[in-house]
Biopython code that builds the backbone (N, CA, C, O; Angstrom):
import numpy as np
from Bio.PDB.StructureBuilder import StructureBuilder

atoms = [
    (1, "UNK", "N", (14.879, -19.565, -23.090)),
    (1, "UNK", "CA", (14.141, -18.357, -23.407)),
    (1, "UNK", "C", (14.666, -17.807, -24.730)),
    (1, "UNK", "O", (15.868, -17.880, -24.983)),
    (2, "UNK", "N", (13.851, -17.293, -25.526)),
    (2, "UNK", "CA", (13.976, -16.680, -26.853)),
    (2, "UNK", "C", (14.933, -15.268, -26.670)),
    (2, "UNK", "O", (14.734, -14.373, -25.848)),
    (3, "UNK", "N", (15.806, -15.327, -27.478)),
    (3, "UNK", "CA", (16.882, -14.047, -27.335)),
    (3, "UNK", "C", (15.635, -12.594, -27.543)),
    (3, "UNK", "O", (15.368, -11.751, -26.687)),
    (4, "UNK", "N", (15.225, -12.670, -28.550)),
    (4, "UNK", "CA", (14.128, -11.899, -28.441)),
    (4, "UNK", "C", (13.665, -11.176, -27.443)),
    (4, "UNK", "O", (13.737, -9.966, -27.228)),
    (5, "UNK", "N", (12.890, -12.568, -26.499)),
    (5, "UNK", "CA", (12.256, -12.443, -25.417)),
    (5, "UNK", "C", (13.284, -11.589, -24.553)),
    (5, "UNK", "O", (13.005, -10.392, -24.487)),
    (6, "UNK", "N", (14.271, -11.949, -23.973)),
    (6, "UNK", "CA", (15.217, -11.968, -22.965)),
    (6, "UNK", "C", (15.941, -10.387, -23.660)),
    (6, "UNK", "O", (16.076, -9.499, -22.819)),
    (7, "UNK", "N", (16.189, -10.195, -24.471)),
    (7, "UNK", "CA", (16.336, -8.891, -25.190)),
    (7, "UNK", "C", (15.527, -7.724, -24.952)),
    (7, "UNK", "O", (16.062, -6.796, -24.346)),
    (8, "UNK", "N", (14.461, -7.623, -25.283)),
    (8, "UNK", "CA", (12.906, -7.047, -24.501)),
    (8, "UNK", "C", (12.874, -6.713, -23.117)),
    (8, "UNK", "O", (12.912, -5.546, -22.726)),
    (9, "UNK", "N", (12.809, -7.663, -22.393)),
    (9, "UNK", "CA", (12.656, -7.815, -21.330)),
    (9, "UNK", "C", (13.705, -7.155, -20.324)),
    (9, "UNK", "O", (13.380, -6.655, -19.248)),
    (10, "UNK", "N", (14.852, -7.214, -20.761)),
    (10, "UNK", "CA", (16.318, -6.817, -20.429)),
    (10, "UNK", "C", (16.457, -5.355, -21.246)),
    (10, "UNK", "O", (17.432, -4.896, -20.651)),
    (11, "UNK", "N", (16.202, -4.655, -21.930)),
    (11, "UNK", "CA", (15.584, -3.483, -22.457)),
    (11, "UNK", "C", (14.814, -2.295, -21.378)),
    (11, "UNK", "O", (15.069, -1.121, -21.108)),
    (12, "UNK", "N", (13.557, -3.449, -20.857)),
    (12, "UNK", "CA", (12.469, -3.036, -20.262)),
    (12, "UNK", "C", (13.036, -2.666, -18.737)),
    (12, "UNK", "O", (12.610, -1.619, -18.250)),
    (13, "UNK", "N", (14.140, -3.609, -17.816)),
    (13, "UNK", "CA", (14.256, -3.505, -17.193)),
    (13, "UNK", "C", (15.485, -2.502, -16.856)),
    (13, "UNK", "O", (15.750, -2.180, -15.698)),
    (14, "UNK", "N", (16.291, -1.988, -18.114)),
    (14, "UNK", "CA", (17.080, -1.168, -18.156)),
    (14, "UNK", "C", (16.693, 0.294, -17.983)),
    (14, "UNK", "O", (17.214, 1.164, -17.285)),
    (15, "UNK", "N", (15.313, 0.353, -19.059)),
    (15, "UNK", "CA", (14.797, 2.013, -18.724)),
    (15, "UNK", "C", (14.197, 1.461, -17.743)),
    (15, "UNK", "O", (14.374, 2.505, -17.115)),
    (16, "UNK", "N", (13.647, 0.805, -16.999)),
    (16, "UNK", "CA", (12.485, 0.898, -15.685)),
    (16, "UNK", "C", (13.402, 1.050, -14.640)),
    (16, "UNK", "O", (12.965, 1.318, -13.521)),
    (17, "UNK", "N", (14.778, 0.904, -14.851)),
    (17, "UNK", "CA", (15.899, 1.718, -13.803)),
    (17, "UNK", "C", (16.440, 2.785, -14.033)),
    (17, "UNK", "O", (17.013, 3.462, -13.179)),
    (18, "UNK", "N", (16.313, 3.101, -15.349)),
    (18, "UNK", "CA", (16.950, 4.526, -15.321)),
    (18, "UNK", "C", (15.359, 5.567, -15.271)),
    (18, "UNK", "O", (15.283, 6.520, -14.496)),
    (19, "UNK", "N", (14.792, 5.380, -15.730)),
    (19, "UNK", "CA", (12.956, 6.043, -15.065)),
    (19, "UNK", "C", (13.293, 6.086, -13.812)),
    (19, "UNK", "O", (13.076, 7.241, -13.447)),
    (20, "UNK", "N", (13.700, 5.474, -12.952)),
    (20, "UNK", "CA", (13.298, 4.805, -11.399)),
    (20, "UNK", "C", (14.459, 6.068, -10.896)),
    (20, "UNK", "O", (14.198, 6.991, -10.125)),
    (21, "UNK", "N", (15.818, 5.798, -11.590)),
    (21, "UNK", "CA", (16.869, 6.947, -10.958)),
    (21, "UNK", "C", (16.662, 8.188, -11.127)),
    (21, "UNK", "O", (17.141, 9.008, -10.344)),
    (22, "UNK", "N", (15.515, 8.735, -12.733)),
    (22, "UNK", "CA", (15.053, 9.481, -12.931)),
    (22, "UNK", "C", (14.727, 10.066, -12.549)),
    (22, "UNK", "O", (15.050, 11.251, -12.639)),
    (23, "UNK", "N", (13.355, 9.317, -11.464)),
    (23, "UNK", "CA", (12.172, 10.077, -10.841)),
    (23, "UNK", "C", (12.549, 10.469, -9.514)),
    (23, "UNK", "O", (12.129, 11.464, -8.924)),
    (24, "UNK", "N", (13.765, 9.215, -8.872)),
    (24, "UNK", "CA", (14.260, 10.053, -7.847)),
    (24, "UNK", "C", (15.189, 11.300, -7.770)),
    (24, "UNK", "O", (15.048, 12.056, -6.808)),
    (25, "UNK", "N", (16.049, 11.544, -8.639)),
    (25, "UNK", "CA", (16.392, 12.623, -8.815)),
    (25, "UNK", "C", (15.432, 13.581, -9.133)),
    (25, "UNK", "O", (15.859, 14.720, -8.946)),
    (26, "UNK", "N", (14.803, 13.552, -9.360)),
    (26, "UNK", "CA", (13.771, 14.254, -9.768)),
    (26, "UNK", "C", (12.821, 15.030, -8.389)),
    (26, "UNK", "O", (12.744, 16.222, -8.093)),
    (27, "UNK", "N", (12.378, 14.193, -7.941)),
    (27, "UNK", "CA", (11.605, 14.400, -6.090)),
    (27, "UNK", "C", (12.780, 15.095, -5.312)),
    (27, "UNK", "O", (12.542, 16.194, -4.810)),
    (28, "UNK", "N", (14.041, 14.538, -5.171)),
    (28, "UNK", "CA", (15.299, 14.655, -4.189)),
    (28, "UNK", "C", (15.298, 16.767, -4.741)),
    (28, "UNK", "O", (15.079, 17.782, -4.079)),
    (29, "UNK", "N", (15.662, 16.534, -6.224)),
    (29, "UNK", "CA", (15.640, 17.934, -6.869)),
    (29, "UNK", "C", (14.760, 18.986, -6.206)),
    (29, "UNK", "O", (15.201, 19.623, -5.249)),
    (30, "UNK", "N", (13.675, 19.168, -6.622)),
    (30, "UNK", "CA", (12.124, 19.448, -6.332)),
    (30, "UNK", "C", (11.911, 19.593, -4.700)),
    (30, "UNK", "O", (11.329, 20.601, -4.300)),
    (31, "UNK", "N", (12.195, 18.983, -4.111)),
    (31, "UNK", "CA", (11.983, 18.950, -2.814)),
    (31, "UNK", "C", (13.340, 19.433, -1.816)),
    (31, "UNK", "O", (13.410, 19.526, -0.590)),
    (32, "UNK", "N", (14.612, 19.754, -3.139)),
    (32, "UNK", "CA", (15.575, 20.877, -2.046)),
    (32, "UNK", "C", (15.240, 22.012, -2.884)),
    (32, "UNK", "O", (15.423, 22.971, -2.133)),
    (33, "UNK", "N", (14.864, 22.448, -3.980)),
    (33, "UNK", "CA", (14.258, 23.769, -4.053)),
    (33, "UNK", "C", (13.106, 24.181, -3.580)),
    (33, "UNK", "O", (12.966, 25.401, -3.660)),
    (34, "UNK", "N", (12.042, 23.477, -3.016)),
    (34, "UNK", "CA", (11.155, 24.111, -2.432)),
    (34, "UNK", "C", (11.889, 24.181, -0.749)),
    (34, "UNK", "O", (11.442, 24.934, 0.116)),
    (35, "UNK", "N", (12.864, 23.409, -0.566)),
    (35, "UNK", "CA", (13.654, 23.552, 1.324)),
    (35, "UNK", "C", (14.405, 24.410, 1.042)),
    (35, "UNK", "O", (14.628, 24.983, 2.109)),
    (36, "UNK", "N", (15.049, 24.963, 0.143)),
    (36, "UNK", "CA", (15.883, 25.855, 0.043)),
    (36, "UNK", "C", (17.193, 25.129, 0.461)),
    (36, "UNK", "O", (17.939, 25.900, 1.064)),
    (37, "UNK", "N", (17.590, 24.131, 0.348)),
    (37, "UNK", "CA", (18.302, 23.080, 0.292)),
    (37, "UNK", "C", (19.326, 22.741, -0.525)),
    (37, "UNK", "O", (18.678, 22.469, -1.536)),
    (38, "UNK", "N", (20.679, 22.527, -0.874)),
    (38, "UNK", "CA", (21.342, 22.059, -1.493)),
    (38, "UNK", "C", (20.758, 20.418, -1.634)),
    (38, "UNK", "O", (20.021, 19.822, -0.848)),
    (39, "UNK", "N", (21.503, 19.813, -3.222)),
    (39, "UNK", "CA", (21.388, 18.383, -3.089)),
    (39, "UNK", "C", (21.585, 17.290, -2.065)),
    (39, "UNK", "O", (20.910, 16.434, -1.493)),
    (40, "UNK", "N", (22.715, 17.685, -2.102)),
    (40, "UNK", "CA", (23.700, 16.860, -0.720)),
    (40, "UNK", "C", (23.098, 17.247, 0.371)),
    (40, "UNK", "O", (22.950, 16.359, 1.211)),
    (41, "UNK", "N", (22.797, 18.038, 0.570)),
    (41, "UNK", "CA", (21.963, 18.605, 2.316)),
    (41, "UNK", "C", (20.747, 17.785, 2.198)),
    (41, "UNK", "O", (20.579, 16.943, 3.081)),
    (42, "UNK", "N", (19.734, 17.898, 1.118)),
    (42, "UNK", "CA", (18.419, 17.145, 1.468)),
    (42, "UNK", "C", (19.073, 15.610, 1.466)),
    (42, "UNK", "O", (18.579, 14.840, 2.289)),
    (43, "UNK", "N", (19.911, 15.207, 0.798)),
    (43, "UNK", "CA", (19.747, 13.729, 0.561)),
    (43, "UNK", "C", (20.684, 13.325, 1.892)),
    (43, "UNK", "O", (20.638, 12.119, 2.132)),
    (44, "UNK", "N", (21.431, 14.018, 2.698)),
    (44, "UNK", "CA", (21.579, 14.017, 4.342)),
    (44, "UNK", "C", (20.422, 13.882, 5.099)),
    (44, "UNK", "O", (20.299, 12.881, 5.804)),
    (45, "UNK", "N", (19.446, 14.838, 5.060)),
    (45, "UNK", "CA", (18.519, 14.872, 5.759)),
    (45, "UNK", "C", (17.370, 13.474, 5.477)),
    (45, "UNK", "O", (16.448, 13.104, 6.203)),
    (46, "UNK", "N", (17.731, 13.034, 4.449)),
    (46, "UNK", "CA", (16.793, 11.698, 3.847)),
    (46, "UNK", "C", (17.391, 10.636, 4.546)),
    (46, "UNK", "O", (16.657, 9.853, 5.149)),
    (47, "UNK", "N", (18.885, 10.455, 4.562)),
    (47, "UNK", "CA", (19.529, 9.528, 4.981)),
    (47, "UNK", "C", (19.466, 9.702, 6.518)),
    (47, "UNK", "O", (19.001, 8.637, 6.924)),
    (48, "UNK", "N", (19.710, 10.543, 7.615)),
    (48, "UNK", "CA", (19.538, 10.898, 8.625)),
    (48, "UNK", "C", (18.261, 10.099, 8.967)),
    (48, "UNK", "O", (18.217, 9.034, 9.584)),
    (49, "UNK", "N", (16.816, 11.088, 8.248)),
    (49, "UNK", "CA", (15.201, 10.715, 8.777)),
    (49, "UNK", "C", (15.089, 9.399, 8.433)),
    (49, "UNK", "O", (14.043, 8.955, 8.907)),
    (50, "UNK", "N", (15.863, 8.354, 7.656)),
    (50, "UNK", "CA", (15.562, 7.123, 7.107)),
    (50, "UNK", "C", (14.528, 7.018, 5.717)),
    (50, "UNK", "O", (13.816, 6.036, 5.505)),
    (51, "UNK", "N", (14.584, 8.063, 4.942)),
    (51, "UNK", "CA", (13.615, 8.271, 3.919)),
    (51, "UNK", "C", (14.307, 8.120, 2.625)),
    (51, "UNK", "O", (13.827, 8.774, 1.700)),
    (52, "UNK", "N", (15.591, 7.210, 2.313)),
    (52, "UNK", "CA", (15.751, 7.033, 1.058)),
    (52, "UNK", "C", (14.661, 5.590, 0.570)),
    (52, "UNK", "O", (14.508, 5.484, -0.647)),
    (53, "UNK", "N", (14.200, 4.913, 1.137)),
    (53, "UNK", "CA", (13.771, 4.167, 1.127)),
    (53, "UNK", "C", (11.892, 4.645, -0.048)),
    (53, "UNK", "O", (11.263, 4.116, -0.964)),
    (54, "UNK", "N", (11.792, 5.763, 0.716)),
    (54, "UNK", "CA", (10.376, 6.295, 1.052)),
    (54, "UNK", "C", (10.608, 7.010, -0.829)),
    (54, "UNK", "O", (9.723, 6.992, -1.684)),
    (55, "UNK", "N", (12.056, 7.575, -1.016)),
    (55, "UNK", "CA", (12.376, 8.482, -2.315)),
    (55, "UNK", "C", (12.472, 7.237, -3.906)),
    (55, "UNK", "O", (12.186, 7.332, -5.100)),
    (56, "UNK", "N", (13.082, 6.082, -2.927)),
    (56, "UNK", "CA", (13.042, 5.015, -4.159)),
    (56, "UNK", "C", (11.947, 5.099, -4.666)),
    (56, "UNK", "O", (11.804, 5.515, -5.816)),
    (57, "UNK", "N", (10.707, 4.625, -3.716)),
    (57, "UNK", "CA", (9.674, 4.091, -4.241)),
    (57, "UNK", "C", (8.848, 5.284, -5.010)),
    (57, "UNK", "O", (8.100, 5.006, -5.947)),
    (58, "UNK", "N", (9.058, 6.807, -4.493)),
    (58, "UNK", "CA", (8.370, 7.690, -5.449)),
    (58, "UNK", "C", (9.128, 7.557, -6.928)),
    (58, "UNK", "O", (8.757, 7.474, -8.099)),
    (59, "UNK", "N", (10.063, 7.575, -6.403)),
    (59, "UNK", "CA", (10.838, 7.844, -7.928)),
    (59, "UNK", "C", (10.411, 6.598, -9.463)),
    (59, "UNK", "O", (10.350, 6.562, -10.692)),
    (60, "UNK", "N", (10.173, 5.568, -7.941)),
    (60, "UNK", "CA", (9.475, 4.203, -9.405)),
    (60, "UNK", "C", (8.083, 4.996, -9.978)),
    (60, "UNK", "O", (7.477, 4.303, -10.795)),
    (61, "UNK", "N", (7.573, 6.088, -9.752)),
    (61, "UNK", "CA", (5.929, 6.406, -10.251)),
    (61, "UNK", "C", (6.394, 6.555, -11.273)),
    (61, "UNK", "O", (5.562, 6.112, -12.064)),
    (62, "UNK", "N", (7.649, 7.090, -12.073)),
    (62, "UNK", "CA", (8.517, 7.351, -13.430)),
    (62, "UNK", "C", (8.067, 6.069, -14.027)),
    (62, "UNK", "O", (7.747, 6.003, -15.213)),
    (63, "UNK", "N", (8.039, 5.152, -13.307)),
    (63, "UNK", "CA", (7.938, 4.099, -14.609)),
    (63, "UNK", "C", (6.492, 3.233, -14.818)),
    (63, "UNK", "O", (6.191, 2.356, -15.627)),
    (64, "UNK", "N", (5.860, 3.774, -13.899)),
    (64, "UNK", "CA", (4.286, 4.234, -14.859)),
    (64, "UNK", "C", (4.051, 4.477, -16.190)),
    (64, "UNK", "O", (3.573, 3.900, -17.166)),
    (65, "UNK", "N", (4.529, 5.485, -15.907)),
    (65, "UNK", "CA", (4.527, 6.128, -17.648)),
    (65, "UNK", "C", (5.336, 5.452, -19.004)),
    (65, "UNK", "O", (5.179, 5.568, -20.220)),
    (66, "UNK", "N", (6.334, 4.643, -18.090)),
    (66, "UNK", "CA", (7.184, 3.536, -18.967)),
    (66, "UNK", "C", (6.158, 2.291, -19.846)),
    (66, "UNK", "O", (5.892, 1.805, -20.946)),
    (67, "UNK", "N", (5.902, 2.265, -18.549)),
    (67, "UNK", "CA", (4.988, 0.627, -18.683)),
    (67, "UNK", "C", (3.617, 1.233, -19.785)),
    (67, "UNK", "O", (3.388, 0.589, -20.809)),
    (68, "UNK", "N", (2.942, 2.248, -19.521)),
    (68, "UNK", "CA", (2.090, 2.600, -20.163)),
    (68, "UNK", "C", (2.347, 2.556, -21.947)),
    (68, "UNK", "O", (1.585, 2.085, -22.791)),
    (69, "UNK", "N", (3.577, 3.166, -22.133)),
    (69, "UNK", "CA", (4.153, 3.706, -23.562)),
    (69, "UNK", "C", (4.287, 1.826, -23.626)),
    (69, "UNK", "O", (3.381, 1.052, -23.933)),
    (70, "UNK", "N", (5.126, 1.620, -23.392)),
    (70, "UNK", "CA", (5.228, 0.073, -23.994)),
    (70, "UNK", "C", (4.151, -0.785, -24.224)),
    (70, "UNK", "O", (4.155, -1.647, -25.103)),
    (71, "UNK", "N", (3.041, -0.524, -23.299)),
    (71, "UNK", "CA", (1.572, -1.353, -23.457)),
    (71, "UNK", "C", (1.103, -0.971, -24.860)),
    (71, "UNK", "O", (0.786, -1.701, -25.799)),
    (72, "UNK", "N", (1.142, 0.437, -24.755)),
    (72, "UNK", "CA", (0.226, 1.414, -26.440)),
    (72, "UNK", "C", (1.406, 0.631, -27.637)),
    (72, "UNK", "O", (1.107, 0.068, -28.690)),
    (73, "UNK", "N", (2.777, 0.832, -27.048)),
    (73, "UNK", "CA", (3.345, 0.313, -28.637)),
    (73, "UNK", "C", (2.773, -1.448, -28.870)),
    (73, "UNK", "O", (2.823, -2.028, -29.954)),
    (74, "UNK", "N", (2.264, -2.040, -27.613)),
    (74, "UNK", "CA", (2.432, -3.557, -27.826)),
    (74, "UNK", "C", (4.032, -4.379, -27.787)),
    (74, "UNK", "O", (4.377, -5.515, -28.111)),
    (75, "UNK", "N", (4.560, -3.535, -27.386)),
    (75, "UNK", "CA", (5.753, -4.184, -26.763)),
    (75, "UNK", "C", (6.006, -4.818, -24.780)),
    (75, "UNK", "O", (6.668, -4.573, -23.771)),
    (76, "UNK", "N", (5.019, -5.651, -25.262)),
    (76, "UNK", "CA", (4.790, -6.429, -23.855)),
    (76, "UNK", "C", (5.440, -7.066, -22.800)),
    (76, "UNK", "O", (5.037, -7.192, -21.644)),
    (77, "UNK", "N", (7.072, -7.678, -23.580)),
    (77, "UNK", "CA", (7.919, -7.762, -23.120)),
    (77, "UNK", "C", (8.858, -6.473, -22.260)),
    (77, "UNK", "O", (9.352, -6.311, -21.144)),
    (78, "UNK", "N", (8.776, -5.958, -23.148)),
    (78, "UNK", "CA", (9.486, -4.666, -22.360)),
    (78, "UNK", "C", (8.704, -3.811, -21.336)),
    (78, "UNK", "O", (9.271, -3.016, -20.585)),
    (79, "UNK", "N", (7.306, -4.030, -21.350)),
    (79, "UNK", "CA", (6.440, -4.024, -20.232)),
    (79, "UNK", "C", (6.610, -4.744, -19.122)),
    (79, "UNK", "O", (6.593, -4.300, -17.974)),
    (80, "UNK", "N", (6.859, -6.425, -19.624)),
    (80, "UNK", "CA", (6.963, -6.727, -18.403)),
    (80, "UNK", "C", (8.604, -6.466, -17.656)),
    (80, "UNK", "O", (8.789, -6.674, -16.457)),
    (81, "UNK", "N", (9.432, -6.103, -18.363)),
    (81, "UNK", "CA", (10.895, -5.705, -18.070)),
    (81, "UNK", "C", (10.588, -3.926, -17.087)),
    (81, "UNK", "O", (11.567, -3.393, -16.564)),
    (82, "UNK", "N", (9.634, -3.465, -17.018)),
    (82, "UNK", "CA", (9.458, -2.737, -16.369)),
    (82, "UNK", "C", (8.616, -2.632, -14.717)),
    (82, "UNK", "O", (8.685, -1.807, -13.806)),
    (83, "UNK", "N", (7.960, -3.703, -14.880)),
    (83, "UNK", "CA", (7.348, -4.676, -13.660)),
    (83, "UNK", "C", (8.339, -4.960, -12.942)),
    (83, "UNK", "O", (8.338, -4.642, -11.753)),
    (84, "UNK", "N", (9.450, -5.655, -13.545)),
    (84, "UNK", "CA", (10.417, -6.407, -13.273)),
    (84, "UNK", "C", (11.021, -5.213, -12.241)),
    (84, "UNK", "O", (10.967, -5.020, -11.027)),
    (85, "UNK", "N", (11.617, -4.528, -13.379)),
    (85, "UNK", "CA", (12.540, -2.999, -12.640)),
    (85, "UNK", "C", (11.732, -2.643, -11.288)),
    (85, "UNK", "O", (12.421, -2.386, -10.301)),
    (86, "UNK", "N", (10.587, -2.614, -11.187)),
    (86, "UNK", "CA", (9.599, -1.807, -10.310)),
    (86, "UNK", "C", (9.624, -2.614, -9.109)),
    (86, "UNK", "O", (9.701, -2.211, -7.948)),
    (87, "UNK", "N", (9.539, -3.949, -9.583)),
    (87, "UNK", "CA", (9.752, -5.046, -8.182)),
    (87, "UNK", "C", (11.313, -5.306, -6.674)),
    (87, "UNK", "O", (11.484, -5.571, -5.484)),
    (88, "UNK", "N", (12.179, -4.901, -8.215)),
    (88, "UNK", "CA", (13.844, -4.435, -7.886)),
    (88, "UNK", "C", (13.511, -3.069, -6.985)),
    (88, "UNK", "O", (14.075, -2.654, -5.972)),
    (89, "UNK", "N", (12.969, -2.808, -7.345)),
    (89, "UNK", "CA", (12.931, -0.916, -6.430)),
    (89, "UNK", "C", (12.289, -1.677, -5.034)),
    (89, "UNK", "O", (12.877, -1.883, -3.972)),
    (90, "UNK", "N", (11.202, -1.945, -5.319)),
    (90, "UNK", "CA", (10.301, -2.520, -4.045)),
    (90, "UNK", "C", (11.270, -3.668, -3.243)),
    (90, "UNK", "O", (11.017, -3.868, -2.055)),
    (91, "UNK", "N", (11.950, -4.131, -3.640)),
    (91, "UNK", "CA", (12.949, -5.047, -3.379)),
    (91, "UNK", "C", (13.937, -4.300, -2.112)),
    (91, "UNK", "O", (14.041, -4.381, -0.888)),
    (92, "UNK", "N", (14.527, -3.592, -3.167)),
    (92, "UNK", "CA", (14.910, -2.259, -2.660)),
    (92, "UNK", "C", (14.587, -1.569, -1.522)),
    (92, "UNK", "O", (15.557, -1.169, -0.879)),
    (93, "UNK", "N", (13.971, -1.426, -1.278)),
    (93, "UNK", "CA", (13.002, -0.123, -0.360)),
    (93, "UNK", "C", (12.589, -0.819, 0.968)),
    (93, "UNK", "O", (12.591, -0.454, 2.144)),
    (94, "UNK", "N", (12.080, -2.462, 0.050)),
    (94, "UNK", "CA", (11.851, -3.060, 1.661)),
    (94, "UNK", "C", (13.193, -3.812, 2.758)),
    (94, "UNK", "O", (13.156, -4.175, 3.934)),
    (95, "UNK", "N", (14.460, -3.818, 1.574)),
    (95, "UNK", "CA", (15.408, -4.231, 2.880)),
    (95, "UNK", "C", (15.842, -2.299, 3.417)),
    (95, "UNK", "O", (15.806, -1.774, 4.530)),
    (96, "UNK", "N", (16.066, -1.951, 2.591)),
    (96, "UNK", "CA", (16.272, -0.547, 3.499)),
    (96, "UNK", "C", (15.503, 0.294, 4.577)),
    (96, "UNK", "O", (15.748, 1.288, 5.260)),
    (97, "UNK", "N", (14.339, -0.671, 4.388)),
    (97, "UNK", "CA", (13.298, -0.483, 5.812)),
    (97, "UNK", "C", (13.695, -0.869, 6.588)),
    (97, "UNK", "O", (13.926, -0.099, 7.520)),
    (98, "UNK", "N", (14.058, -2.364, 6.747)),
    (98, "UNK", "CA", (14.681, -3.651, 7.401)),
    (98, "UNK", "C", (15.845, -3.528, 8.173)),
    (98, "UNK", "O", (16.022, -3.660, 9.384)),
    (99, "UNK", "N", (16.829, -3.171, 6.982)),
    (99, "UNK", "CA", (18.452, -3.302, 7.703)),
    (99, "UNK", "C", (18.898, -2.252, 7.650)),
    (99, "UNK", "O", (20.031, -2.040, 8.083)),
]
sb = StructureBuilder()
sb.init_structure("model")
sb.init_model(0)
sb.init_chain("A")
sb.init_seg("    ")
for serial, (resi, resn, name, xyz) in enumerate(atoms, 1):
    if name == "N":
        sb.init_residue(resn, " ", resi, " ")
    sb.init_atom(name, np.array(xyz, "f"), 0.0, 1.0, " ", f" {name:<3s}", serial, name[0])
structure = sb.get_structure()
């Protein structure tokens, strides 16, 4: 594979994880100020109900907007490095359903 390529791509999949940690901090945030909730208390109550699983996968909608910006620049590689990231989450989410 072209350093290029693998550069890009490895780029793409770097922000499509930090988007991804983004967006869950982001929901986890948002959703103990509307509970009136500390951090640590909702993300108890996530871990308790079995819903970190459920917070990954919102938090990947962050990299929507990733994949989008990289399509408009034509940086396709780093598009698909964000697929990539998004699949890792889903990856993610479905063994923490599991085990």
């Amino acid at each position: 594979m072209n350093k290029t390529i693998a550069k890009g791509i490895g780029v793409g999949v770097l922000i499509g994880l930090i988007a991804n940690l983004i967006g869950s901090y982001l929901y986890v945030f948002t959703l103990s100020q509307i509970k009136g909730l500390s951090l640590e208390d909702t993300l108890q109550v996530a871990v308790e109900q079995d819903l970190l699983g459920t917070i990954v996968a919102l938090g990947a909608l962050l990299n929507l907007a990733a994949f989008f910006v990289f399509l408009k620049k034509n940086q396709y590689y780093r598009a698909r490095g964000v697929v990539l990231a998004t699949l890792i989450a889903a990856i993610v989410v479905l063994i923490s359903k599991f085990y």
